[in-house]
TIKOLDREN-523582 format. One line per 4 residues: number of its first residue (from 1); their letters; for each residue x, y, z of N, C-alpha, C. Coordinates in nm, 2 decimals. Layout:
residues N
NUM> A> X:Y:Z:X:Y:Z:X:Y:Z | ...
end
This chain:
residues 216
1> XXXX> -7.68:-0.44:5.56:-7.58:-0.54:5.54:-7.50:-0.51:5.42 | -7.53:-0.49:5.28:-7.54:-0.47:5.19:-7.42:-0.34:5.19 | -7.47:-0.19:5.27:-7.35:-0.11:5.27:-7.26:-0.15:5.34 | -7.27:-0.24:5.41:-7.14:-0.25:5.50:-7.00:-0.33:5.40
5> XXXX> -7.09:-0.44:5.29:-7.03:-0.49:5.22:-6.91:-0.39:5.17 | -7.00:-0.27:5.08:-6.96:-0.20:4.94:-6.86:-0.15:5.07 | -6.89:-0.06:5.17:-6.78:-0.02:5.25:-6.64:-0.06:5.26 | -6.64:-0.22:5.27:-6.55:-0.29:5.31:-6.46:-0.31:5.15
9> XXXX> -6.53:-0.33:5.07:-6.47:-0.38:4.95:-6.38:-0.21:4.86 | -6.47:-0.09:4.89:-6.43:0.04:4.87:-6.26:0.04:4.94 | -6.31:0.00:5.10:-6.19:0.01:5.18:-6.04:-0.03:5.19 | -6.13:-0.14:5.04:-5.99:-0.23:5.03:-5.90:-0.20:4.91
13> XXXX> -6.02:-0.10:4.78:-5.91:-0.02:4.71:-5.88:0.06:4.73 | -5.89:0.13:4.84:-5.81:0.26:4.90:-5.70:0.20:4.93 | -5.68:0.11:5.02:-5.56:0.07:5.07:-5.47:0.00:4.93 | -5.52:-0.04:4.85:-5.46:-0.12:4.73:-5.36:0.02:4.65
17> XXXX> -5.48:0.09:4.60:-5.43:0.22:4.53:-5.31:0.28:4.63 | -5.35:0.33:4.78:-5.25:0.33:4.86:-5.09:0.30:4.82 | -5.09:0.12:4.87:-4.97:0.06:4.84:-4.88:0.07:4.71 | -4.98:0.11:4.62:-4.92:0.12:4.47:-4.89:0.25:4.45
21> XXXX> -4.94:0.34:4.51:-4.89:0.52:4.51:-4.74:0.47:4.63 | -4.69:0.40:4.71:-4.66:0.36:4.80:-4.52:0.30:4.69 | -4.54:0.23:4.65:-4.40:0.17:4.60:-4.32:0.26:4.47 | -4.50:0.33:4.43:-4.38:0.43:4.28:-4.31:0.53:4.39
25> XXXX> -4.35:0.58:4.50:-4.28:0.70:4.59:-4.10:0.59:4.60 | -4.16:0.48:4.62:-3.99:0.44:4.70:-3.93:0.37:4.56 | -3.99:0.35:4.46:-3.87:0.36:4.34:-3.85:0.52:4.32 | -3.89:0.61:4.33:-3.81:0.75:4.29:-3.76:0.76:4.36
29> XXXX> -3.74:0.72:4.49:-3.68:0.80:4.61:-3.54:0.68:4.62 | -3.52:0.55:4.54:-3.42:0.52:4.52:-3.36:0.55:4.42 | -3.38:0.56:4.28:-3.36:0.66:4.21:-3.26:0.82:4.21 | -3.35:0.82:4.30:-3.24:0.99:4.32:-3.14:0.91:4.40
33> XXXX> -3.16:0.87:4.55:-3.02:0.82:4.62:-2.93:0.73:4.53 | -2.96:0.68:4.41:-2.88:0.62:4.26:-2.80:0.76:4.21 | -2.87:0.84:4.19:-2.83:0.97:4.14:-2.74:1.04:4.21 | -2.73:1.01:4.32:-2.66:1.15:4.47:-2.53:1.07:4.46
37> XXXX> -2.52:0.96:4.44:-2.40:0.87:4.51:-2.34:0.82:4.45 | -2.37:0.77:4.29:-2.33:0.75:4.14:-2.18:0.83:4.09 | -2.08:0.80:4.08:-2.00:0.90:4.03:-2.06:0.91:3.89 | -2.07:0.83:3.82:-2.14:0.80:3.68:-2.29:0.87:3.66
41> XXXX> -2.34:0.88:3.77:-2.45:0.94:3.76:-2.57:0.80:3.75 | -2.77:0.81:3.75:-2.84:0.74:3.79:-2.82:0.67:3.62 | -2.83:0.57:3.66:-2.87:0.43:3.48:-2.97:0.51:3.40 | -2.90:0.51:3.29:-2.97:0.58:3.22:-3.11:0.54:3.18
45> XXXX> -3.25:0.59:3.14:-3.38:0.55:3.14:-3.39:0.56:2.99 | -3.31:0.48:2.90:-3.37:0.49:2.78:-3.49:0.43:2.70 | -3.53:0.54:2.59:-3.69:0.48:2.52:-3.61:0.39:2.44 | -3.72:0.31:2.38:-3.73:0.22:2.28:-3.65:0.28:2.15
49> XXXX> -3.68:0.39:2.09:-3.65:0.47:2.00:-3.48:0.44:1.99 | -3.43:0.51:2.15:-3.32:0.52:2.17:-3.25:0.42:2.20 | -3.27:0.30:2.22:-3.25:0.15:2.23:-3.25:0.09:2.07 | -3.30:0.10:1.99:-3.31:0.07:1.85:-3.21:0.16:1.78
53> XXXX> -3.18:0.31:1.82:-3.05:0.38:1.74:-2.94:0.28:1.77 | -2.90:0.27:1.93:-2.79:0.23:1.99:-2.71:0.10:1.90 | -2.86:0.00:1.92:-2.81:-0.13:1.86:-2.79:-0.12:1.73 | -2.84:-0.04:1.63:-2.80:0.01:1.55:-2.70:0.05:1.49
57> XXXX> -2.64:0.15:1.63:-2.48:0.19:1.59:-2.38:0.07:1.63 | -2.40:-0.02:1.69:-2.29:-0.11:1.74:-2.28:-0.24:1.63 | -2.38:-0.24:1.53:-2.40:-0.32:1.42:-2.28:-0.31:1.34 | -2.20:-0.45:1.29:-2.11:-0.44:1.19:-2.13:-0.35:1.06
61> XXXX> -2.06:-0.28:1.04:-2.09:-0.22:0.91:-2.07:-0.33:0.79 | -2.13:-0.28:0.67:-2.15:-0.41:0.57:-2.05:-0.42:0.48 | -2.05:-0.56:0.50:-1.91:-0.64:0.43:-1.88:-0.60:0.31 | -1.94:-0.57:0.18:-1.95:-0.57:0.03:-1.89:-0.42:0.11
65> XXXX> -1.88:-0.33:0.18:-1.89:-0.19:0.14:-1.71:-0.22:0.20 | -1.70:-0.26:0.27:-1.53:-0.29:0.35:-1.47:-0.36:0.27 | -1.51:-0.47:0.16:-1.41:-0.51:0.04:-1.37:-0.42:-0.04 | -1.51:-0.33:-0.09:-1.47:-0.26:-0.19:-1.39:-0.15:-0.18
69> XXXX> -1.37:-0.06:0.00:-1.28:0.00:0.01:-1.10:-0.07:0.01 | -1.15:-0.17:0.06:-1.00:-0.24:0.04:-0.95:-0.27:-0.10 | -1.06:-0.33:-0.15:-0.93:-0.37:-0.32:-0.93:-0.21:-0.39 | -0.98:-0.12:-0.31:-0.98:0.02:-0.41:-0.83:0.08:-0.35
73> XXXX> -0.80:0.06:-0.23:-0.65:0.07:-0.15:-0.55:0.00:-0.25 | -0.59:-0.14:-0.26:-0.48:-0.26:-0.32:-0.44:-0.21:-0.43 | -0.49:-0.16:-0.50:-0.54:-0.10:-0.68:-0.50:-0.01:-0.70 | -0.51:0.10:-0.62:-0.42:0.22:-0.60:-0.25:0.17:-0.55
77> XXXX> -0.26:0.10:-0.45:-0.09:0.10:-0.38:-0.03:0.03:-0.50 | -0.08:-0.09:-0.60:-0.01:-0.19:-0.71:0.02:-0.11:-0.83 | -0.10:0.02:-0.82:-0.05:0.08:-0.96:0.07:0.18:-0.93 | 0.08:0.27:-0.81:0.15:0.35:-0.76:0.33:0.24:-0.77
81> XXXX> 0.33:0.09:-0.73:0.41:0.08:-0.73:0.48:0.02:-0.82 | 0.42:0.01:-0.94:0.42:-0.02:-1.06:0.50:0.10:-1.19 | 0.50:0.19:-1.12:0.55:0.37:-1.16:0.68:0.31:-1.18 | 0.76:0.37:-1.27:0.88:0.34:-1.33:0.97:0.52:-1.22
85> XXXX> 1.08:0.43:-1.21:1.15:0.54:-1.12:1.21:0.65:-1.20 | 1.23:0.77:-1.15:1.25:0.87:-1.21:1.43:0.93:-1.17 | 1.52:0.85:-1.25:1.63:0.87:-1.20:1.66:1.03:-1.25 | 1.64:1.09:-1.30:1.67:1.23:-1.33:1.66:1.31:-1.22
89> XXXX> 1.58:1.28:-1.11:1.56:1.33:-1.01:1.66:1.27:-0.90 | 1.73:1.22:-0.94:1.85:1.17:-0.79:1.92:1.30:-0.76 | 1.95:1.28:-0.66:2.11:1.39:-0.58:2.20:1.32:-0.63 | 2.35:1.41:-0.62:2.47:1.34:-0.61:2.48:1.27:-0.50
93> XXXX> 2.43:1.27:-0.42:2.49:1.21:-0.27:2.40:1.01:-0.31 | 2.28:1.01:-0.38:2.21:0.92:-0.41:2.33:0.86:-0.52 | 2.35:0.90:-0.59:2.44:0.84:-0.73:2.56:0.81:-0.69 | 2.60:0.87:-0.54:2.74:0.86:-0.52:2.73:0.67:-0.42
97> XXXX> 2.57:0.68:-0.33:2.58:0.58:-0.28:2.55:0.49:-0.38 | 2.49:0.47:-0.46:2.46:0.34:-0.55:2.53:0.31:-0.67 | 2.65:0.41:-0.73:2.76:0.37:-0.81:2.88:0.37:-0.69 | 3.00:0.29:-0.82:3.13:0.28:-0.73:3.22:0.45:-0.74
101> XXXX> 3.30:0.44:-0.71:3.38:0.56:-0.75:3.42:0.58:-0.89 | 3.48:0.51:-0.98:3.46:0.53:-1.12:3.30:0.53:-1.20 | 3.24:0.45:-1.14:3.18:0.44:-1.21:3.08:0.59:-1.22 | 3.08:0.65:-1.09:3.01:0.79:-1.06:3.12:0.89:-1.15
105> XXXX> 3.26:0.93:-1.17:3.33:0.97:-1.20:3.30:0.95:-1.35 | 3.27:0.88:-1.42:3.22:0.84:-1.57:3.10:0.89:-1.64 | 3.01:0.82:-1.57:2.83:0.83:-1.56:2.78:0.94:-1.51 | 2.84:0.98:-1.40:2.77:1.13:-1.33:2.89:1.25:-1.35
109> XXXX> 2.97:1.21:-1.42:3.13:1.36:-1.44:3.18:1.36:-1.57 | 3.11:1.28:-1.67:3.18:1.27:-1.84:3.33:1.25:-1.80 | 3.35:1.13:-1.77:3.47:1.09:-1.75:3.50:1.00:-1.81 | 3.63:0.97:-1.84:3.63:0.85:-1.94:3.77:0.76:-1.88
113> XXXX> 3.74:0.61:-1.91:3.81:0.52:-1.85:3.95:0.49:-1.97 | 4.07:0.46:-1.89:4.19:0.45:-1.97:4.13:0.34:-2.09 | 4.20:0.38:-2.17:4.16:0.29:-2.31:4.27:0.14:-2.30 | 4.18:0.06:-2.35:4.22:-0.12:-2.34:4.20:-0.13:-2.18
117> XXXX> 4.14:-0.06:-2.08:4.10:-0.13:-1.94:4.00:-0.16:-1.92 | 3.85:-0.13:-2.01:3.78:-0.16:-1.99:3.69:-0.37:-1.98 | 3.66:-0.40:-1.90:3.57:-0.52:-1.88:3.53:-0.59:-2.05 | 3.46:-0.47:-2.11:3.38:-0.51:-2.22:3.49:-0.52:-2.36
121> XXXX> 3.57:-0.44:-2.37:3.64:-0.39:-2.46:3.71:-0.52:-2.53 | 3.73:-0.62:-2.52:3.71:-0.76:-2.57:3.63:-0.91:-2.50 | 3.50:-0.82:-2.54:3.39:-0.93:-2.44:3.28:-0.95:-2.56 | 3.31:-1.10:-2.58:3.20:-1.10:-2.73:3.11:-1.21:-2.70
125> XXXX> 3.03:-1.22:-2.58:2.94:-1.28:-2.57:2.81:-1.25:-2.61 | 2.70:-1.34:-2.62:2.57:-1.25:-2.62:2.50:-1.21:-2.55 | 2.43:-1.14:-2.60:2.31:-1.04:-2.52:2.34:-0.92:-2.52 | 2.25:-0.86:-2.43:2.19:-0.70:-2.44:2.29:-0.60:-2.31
129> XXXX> 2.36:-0.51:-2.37:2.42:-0.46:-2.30:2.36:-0.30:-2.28 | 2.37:-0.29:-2.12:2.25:-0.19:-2.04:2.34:-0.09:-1.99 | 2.24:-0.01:-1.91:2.32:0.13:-1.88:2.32:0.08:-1.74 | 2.46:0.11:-1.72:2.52:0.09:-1.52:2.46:0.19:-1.48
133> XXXX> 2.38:0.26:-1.49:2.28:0.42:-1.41:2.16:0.32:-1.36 | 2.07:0.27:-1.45:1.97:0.22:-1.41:1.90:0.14:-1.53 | 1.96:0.06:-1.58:1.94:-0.09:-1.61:1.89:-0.05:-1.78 | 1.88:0.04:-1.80:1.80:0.02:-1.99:1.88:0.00:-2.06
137> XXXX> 1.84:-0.05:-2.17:1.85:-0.16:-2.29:1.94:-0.04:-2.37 | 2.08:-0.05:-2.43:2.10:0.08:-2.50:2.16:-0.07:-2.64 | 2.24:-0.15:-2.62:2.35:-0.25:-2.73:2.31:-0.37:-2.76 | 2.25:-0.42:-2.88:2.29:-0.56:-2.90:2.43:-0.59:-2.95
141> XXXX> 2.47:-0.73:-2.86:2.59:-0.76:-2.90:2.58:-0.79:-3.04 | 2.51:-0.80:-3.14:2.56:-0.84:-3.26:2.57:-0.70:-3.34 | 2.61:-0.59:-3.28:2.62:-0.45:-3.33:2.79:-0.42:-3.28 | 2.82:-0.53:-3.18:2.94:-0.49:-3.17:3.05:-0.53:-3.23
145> XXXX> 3.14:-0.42:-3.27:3.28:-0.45:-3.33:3.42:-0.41:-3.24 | 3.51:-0.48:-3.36:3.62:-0.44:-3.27:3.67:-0.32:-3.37 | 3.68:-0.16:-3.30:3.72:-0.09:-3.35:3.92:-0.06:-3.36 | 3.95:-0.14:-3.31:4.05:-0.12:-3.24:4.12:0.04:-3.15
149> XXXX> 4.05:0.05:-3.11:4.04:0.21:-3.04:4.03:0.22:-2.89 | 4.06:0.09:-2.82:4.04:0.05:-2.69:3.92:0.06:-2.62 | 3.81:0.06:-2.68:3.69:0.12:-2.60:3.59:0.02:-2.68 | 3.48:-0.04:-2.59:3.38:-0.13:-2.65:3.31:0.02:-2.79
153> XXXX> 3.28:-0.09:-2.90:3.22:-0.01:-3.01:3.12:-0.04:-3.08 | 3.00:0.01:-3.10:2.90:-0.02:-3.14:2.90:0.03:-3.28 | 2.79:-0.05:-3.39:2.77:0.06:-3.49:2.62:0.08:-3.53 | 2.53:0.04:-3.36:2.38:0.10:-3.35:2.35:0.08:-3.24
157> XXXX> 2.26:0.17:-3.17:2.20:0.13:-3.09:2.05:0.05:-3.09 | 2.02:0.03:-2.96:1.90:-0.06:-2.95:1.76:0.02:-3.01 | 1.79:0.15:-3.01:1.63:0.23:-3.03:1.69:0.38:-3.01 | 1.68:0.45:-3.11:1.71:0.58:-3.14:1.65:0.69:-3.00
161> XXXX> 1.55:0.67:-2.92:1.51:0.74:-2.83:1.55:0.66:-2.74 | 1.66:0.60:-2.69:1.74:0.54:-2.59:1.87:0.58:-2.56 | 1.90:0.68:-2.64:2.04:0.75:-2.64:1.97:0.87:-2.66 | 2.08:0.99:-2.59:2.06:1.13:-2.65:2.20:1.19:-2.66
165> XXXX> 2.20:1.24:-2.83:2.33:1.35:-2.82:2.29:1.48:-2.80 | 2.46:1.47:-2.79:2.50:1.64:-2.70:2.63:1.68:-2.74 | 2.61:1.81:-2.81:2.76:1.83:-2.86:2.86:1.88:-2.72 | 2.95:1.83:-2.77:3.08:1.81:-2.67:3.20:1.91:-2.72
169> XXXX> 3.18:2.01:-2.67:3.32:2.12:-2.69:3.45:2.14:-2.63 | 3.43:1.98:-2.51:3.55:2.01:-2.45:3.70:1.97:-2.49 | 3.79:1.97:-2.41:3.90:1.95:-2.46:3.97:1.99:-2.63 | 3.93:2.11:-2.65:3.96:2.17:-2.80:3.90:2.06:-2.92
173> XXXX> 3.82:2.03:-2.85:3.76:1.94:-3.03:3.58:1.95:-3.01 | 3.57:1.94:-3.12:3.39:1.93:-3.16:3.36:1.78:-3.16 | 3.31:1.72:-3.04:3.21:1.58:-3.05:3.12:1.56:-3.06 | 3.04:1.47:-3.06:2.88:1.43:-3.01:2.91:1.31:-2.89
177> XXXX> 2.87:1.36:-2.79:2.89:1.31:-2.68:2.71:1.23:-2.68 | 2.71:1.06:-2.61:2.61:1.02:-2.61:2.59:0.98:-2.47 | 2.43:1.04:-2.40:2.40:0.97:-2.28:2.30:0.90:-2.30 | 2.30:0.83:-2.18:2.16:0.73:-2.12:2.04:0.83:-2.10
181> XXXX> 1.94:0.81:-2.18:1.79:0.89:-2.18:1.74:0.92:-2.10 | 1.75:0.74:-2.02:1.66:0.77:-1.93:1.71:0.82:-1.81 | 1.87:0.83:-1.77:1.93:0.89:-1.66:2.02:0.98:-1.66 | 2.05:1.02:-1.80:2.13:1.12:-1.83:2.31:1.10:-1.81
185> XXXX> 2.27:0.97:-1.77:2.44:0.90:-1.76:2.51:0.92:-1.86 | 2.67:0.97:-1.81:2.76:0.96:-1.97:2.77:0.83:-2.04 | 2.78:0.79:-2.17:2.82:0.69:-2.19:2.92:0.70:-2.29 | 2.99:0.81:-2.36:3.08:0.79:-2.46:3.03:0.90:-2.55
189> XXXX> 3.12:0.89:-2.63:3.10:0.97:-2.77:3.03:0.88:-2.91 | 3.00:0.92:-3.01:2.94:0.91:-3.16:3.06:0.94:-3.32 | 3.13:0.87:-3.33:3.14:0.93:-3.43:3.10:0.84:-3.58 | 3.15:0.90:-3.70:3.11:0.87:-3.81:3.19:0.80:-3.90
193> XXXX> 3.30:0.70:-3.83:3.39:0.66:-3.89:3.35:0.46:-3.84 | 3.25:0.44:-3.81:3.21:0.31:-3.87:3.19:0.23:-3.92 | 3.12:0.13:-3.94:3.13:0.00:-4.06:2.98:0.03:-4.11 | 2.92:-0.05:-4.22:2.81:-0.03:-4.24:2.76:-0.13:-4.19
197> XXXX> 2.59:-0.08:-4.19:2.50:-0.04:-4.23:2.49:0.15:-4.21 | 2.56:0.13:-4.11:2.47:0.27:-4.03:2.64:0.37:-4.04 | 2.78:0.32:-4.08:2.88:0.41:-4.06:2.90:0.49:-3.94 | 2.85:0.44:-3.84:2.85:0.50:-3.70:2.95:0.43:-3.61
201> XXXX> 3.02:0.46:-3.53:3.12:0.42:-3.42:3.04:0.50:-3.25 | 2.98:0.38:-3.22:2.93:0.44:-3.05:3.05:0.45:-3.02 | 3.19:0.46:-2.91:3.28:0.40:-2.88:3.20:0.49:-2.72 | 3.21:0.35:-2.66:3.17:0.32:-2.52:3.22:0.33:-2.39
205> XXXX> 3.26:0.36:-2.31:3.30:0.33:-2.13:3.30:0.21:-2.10 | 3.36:0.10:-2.07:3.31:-0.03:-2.04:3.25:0.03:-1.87 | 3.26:0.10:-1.81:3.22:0.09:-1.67:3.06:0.15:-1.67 | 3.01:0.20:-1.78:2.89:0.28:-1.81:2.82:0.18:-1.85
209> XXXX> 2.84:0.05:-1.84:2.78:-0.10:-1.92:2.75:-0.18:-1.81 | 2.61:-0.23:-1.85:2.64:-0.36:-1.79:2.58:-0.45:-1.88 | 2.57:-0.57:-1.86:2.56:-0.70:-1.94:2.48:-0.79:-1.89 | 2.35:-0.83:-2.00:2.23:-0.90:-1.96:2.26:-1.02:-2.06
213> XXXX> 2.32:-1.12:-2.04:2.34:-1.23:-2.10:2.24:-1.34:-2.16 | 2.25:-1.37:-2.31:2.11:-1.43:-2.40:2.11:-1.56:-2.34 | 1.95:-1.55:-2.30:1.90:-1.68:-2.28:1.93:-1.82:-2.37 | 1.98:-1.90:-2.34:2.00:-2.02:-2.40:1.89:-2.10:-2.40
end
């Protein structure tokens, strides 16, 4: 009685083991038919390992490291745009578009404006009078006189490295021709027949000027 039991109970994990060898066969065998018919090919069987890189790489990168590339961007573009321009480096075709026609004829050709036509040439207001090239400080009005020579006249400038002379041999005479430093604009001649302190005569372009009027 006894074997017949073990028989029966033996008989029953053969068929158990069976059904279980039985179902891994028809998950492989659906598997491949996933595989055959997939344009994409069978779902990938990833490990744990490779599930932990993945979610890994799809993780925001860290905040503190993305600010500090950005204000390092900001910091660089503010100083970069903070650079003072370098008018020495224009073309003519640039100086031709951002001056008028005399005033390019003057500033970029040592040319000089008929005398008594200039704007400035009886203009006695105050403040700081600048260079029509690109804006620097060259005149205080309380340096201006009237030379009577038709041309605005200074007898100093604003800062000795704000002007540069250049002797002038044209037209059969020996000058000191003065430009704008920082753009190399004409602005007039130098001579030595001034008032004191300084016995200097700038005699100026009114069109080589422009005029920053004192704050009240």
């Amino acid at each position: 009685m006894k074997t017949r039991r073990w028989k029966t109970l033996f008989g029953a994990l053969a068929v158990g083991a069976g059904l279980v060898a039985g179902l891994g066969m028809a998950g492989l065998v659906v598997y491949r038919l996933l595989a055959q018919h997939s344009p994409s090919g069978p779902p990938p069987m990833m490990t744990q390992e490779a599930q932990s890189h993945d979610s890994t790489h799809d993780m925001p990168s860290d905040s503190s490291t993305v600010s500090s590339t950005v204000s390092s961007t900001v910091s660089s573009t503010d100083s970069t745009s903070d650079t003072p321009m370098d008018y020495k480096v224009l073309s003519d075709e640039n100086w031709k578009a951002k001056l008028s026609a005399e005033e390019y004829r003057v500033l970029r050709r040592q040319g000089t404006e008929r005398p008594y036509s200039g704007v400035y040439e009886q203009f006695w207001e105050a403040g700081i009078y600048v260079c029509k090239g690109c804006g620097a400080e060259l005149f205080r009005s309380e340096t201006k006189f009237d030379a009577g020579c038709g041309w605005p006249s200074f007898y100093e400038g604003i800062a000795t490295d704000r002007i540069r002379e250049i002797k002038d041999y044209s037209h059969g005479m020996i000058r000191i021709e003065v430009r704008c430093t920082r753009c190399d604009g004409h602005l007039g001649h130098v001579f030595d027949d001034g008032p004191k302190p300084t016995s200097l005569r700038y005699c100026i372009n009114s069109v080589s000027l422009g005029f920053k009027k004192a704050e009240e």
